[in-house]
C-alpha positions as CSV (number, residue, x, y, z in Angstrom):
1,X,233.2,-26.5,120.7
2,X,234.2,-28.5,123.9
3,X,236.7,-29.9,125.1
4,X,235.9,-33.1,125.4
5,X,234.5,-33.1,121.6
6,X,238.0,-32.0,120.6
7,X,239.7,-34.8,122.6
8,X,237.7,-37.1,121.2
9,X,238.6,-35.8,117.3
10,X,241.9,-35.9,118.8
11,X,241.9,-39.8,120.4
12,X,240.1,-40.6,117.1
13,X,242.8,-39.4,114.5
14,X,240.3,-37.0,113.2
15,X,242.2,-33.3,112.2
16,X,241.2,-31.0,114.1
17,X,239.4,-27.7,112.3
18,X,239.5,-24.2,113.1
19,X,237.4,-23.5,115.4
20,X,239.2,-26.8,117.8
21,X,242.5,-24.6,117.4
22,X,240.8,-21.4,118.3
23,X,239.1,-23.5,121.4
24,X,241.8,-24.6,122.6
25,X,243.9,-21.6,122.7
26,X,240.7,-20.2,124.6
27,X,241.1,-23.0,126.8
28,X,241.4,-21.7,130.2
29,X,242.9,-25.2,132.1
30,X,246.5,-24.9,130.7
31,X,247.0,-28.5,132.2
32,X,244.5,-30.1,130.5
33,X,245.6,-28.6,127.5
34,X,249.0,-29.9,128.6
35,X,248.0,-33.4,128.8
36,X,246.2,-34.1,126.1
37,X,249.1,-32.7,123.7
38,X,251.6,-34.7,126.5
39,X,249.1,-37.9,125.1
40,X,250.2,-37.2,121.6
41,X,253.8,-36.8,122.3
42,X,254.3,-40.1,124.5
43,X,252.5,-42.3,122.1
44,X,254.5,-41.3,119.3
45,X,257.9,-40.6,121.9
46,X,257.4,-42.2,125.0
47,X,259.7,-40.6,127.1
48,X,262.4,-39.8,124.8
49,X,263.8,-35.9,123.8
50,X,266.0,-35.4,120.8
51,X,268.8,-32.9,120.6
52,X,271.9,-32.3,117.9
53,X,275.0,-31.0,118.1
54,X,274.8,-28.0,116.1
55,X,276.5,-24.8,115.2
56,X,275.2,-21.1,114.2
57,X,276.3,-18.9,112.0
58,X,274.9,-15.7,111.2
59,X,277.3,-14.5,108.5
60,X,275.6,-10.5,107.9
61,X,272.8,-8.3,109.8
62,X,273.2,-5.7,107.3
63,X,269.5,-5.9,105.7
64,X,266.8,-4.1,103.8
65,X,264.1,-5.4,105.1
66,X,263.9,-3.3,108.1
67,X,261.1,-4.8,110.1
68,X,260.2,-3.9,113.9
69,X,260.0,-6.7,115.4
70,X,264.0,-7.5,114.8
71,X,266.3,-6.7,117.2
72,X,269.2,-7.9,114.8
73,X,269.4,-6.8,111.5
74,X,271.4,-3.0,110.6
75,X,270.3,-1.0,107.6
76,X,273.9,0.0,106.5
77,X,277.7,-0.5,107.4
78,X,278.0,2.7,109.2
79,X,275.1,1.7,112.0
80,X,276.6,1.1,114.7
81,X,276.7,-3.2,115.3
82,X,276.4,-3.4,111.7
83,X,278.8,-6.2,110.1
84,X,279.4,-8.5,107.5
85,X,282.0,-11.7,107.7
86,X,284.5,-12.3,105.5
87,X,284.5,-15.9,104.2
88,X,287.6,-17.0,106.1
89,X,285.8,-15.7,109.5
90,X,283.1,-17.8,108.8
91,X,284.8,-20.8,108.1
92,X,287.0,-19.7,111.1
93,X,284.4,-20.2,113.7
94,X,283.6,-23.6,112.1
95,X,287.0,-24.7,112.1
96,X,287.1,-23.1,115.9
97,X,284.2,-25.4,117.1
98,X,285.5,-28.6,115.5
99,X,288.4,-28.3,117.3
100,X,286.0,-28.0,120.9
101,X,284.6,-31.3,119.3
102,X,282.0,-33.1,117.1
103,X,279.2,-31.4,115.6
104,X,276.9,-32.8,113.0
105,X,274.9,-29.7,112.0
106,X,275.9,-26.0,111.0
107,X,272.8,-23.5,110.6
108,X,273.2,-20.5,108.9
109,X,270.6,-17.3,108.6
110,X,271.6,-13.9,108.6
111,X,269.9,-10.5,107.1
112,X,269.0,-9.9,103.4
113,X,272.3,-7.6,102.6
114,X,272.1,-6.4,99.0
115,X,275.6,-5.3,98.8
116,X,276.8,-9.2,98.6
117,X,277.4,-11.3,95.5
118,X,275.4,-14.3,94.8
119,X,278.7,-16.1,94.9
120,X,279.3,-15.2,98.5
121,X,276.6,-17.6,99.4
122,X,278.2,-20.0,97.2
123,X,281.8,-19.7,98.3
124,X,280.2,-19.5,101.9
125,X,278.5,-23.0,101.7
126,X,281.1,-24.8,99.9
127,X,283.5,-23.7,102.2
128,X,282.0,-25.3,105.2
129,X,281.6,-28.1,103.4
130,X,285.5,-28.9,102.7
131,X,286.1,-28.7,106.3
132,X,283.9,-31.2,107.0
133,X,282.4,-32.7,104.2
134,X,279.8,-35.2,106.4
135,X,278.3,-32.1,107.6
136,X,274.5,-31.2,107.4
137,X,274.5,-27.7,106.2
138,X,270.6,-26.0,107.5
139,X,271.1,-22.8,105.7
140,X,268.7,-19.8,104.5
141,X,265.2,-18.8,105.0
142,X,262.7,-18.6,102.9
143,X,262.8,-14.8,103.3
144,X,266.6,-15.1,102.0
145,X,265.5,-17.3,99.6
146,X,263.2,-15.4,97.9
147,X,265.5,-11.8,98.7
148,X,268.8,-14.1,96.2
149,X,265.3,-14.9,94.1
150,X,264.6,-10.7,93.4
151,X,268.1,-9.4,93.9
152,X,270.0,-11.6,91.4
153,X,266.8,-12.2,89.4
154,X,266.9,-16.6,88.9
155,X,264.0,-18.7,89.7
156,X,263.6,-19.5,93.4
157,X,264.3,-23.3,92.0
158,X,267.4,-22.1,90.1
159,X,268.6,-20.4,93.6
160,X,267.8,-23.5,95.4
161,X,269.6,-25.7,92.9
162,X,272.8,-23.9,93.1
163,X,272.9,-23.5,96.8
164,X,272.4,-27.4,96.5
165,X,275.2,-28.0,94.6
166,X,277.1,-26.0,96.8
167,X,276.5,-28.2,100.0
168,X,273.0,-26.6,101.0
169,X,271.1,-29.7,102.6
170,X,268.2,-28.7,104.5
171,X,266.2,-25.1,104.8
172,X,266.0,-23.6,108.2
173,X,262.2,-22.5,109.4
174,X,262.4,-18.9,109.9
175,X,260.9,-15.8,108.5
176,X,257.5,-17.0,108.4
177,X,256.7,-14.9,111.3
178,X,252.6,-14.3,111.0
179,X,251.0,-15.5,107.8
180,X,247.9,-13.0,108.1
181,X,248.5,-9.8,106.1
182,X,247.3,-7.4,108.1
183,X,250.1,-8.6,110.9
184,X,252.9,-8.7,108.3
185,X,251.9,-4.9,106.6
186,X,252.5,-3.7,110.5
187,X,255.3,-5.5,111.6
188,X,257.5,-6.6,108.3
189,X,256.1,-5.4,105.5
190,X,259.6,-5.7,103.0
191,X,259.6,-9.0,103.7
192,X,258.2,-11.9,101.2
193,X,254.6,-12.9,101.8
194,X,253.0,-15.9,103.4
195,X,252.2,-17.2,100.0
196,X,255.7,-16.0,98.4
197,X,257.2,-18.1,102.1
198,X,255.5,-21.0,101.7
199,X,255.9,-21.5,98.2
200,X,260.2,-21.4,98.9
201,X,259.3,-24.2,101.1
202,X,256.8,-25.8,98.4
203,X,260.2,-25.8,95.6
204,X,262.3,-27.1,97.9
205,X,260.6,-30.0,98.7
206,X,259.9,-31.0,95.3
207,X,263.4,-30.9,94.9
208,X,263.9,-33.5,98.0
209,X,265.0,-30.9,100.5
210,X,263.4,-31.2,103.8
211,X,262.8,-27.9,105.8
212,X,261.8,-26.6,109.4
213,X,258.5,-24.3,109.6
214,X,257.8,-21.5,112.6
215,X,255.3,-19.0,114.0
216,X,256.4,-15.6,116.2
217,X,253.9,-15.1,118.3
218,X,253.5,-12.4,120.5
219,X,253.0,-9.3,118.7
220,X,249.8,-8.2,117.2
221,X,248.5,-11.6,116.4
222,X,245.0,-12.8,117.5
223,X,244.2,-16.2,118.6
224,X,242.4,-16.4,115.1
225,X,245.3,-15.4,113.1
226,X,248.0,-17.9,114.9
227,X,245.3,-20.9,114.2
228,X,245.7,-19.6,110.4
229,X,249.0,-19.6,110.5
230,X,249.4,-23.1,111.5
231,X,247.2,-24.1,109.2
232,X,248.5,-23.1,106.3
233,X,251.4,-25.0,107.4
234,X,249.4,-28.3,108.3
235,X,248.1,-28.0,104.4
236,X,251.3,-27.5,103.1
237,X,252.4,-30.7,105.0
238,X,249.7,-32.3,103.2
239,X,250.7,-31.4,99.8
240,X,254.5,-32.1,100.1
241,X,255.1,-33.7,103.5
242,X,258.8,-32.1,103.8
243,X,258.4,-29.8,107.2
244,X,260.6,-32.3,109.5
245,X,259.6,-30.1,112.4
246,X,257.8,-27.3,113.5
247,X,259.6,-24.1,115.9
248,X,257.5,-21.8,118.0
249,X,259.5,-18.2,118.4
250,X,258.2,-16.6,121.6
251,X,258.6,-12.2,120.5
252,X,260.9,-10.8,122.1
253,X,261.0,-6.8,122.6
254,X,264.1,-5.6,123.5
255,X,265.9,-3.4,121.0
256,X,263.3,-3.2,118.6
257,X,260.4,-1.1,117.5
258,X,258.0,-3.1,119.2
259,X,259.9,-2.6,122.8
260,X,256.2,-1.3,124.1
261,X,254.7,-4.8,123.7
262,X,254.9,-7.0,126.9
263,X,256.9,-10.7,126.2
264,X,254.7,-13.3,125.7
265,X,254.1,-15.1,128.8
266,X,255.5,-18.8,129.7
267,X,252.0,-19.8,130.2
268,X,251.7,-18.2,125.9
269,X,254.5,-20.2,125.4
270,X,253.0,-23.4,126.6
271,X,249.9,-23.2,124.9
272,X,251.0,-22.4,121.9
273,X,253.7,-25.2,121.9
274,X,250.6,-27.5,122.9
275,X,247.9,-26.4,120.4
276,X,250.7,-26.7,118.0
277,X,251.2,-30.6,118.6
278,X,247.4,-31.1,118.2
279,X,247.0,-29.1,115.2
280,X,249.6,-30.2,113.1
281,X,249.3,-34.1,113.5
282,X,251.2,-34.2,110.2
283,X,254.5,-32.8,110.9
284,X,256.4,-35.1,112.9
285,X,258.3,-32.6,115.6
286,X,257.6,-29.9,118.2
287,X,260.7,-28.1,119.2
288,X,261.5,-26.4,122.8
289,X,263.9,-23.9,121.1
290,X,265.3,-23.0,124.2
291,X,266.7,-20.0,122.7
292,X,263.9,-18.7,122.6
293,X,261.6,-20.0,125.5
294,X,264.3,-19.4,127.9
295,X,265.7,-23.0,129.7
296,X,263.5,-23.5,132.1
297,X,260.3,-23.1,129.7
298,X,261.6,-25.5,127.1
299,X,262.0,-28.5,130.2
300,X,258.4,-27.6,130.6
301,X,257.1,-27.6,127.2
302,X,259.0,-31.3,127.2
303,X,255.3,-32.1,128.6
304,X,253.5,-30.1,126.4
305,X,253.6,-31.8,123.5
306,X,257.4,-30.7,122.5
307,X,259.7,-33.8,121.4
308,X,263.0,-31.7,120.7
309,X,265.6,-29.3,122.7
310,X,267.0,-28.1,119.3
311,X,270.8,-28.5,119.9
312,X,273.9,-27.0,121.5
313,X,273.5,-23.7,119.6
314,X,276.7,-21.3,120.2
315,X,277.1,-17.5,118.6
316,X,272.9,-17.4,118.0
317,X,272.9,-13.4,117.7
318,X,269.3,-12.7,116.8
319,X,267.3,-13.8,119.9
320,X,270.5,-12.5,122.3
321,X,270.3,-9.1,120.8
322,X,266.7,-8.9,121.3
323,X,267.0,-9.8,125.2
324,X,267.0,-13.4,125.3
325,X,268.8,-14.7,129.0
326,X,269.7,-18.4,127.7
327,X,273.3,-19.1,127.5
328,X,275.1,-18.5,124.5
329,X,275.9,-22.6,123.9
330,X,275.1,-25.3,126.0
331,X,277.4,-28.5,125.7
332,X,275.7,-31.5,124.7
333,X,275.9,-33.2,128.7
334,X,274.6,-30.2,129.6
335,X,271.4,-30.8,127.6
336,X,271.2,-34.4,128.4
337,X,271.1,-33.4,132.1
338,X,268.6,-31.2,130.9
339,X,266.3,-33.5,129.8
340,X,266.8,-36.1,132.3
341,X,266.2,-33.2,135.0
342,X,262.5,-32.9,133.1
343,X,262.1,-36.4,133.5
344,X,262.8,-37.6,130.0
345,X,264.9,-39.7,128.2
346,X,267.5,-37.9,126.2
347,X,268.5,-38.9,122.8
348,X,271.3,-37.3,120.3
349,X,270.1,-37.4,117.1
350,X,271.2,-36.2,113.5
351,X,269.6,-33.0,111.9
352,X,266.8,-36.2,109.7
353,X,266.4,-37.3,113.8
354,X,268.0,-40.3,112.9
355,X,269.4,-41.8,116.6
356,X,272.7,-41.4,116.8
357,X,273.4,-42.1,121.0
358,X,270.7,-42.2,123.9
359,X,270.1,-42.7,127.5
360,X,273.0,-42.3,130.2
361,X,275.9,-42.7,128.5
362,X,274.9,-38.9,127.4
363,X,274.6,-38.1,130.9
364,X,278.2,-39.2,130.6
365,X,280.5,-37.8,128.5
366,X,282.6,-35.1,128.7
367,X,282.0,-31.7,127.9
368,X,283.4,-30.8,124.6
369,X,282.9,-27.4,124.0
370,X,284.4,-24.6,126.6
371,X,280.9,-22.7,127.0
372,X,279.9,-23.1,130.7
373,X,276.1,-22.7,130.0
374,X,275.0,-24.3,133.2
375,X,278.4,-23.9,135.6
């Protein structure tokens, strides 16, 4: 399989099959690779990079799932770390960042904790959602999903349904890890299974959620196995067209049990952001989490076929703990300057990318929150 056979699948509108994606991770001009996902981008974006003002929350790392790869999670209260927050401390570092300014997104994901009540989760959401009710609310993997689904024994669609009621707007993408079973029985094998993952995702968006979809890459994966993965996802987005955007999670190995892997590269994490926007032609968004790919990466990736910076972040734990550098928030000028610095347009948007300022008034305005990402 060339190249140049792929790039013509690709300047057709023809879907590229497994052996293209397995080609082009094998693809040894990166830039090439670069351009023609950059072609995809810019004649769907132009110029234009999409970011939201968003908040995390990660409410528990006490978990039983006890996988290697996570840097995060505790097995019981007496580990050292460990912690679980009360209600009113989660709705305390809410009411905290309203008061640094406006936010149009909270995003909540923590460990699967069997020592909480269902209700928890419920009190948790609604909460949120009095203090400011025009709130998106991004909240709960599909591996939490399916852990309220075993440990309090209702139908993932009956889990879903009450979450719903109690302000639950949109599913977060992670957990998905590596689809390929052999990957998942060495590196998180208590967690639900690609199928059990996908089909979370499946429910909610019958039920008119939309969702976010991911792939860690880095560990033990082959080239193979990653074009699987995203696959699986590009069918899925066939069936029910609800994935709103797709997140590649660069591993990383500190303070976990797979500390003797290497990181993955920034040239990994190009690629992979690249072959991504040329495989999945069906979900509409590539995301530079910059979290995750470190700040400088994600300006790159902006040419790699990567439309979106994510947001302004603040208190992420999960990729800090496991040795991430980035700044704990960014304030929203910051990322503006960001994107203009990468020569693209920047663009706020809300968490369904509808446009809510752009251009160089961003540039602009005042900084809001008191982080200092970039000072």
């Amino acid at each position: 399989m060339t190249f140049a056979s792929i790039s013509e699948k690709v300047n057709a509108g023809v879907s590229l099959a497994f052996e293209d994606g397995v080609a082009l991770f094998r693809e040894p001009d990166l830039l090439k690779l670069g351009a023609l996902a950059n072609q995809v981008r810019e004649q769907r974006y132009r110029d234009r990079t999409t970011f939201n003002r968003n908040l995390h929350i990660n409410p528990t790392n006490l978990c039983v799932a006890s996988c290697k790869l996570c840097s995060f999670s505790r097995p019981s209260p007496e580990q050292p770390g460990a912690y679980t927050l009360s209600l009113s401390q989660a709705w305390e570092k809410l009411e905290a960042r309203l008061q640094a300014g406006r936010l149009t997104e909270v995003h909540v994901v923590g460990g699967l904790n069997d020592r909480l009540p269902f209700d928890y989760y419920i009190d948790l959401l609604a909460g949120l959602k009095r203090l400011q009710p025009s709130l998106h609310i991004k909240a709960f993997s599909a591996v939490e999903i399916f852990h309220f689904h075993k440990l309090f024994q209702l139908e993932v669609r009956e889990v879903l349904q009450r979450l719903a009621a109690a302000g639950l707007d949109s599913l977060p993408g992670g957990g998905a890890e590596i689809f390929a079973p052999r990957v998942r029985q060495r590196i998180c094998p208590n967690k639900c299974d690609a199928e059990e993952w996908l089909d979370v995702h499946r429910t909610a968006h019958q039920m008119g959620l939309r969702s976010n979809c991911t792939m860690l890459y880095g560990t033990i994966e082959t080239i193979e196995e990653r074009v699987e993965h995203l696959l699986h996802l590009r069918a899925l987005q066939d069936e029910t067209g609800g994935f709103q955007a797709f997140i590649p999670l660069a591993f990383h190995p500190e303070n976990n049990s797979l500390s003797h892997l290497p990181a993955p590269s920034a040239v990994d994490d190009l690629r992979v952001c690249a072959v991504a926007r040329l495989l999945l032609h069906n979900i509409p968004h590539i995301k530079a989490y910059w979290v995750s790919l470190g700040i400088k990466t994600a300006q790159s990736a902006l040419w790699f076929g990567a439309d979106d910076l994510d947001g302004t972040v603040q208190e992420e734990k999960i990729y800090h703990l496991a040795g991430s550098d980035a700044p704990q928030a960014l304030a929203p000028n910051e990322i503006a300057h960001l994107i203009r610095a990468a020569h693209r347009t920047p663009v706020e948007r809300d968490t369904f990318y509808n446009v809510l300022a752009e251009g160089e008034a961003l540039l602009a305005d005042e900084n809001e929150m008191p982080v200092g990402g970039l000072r």
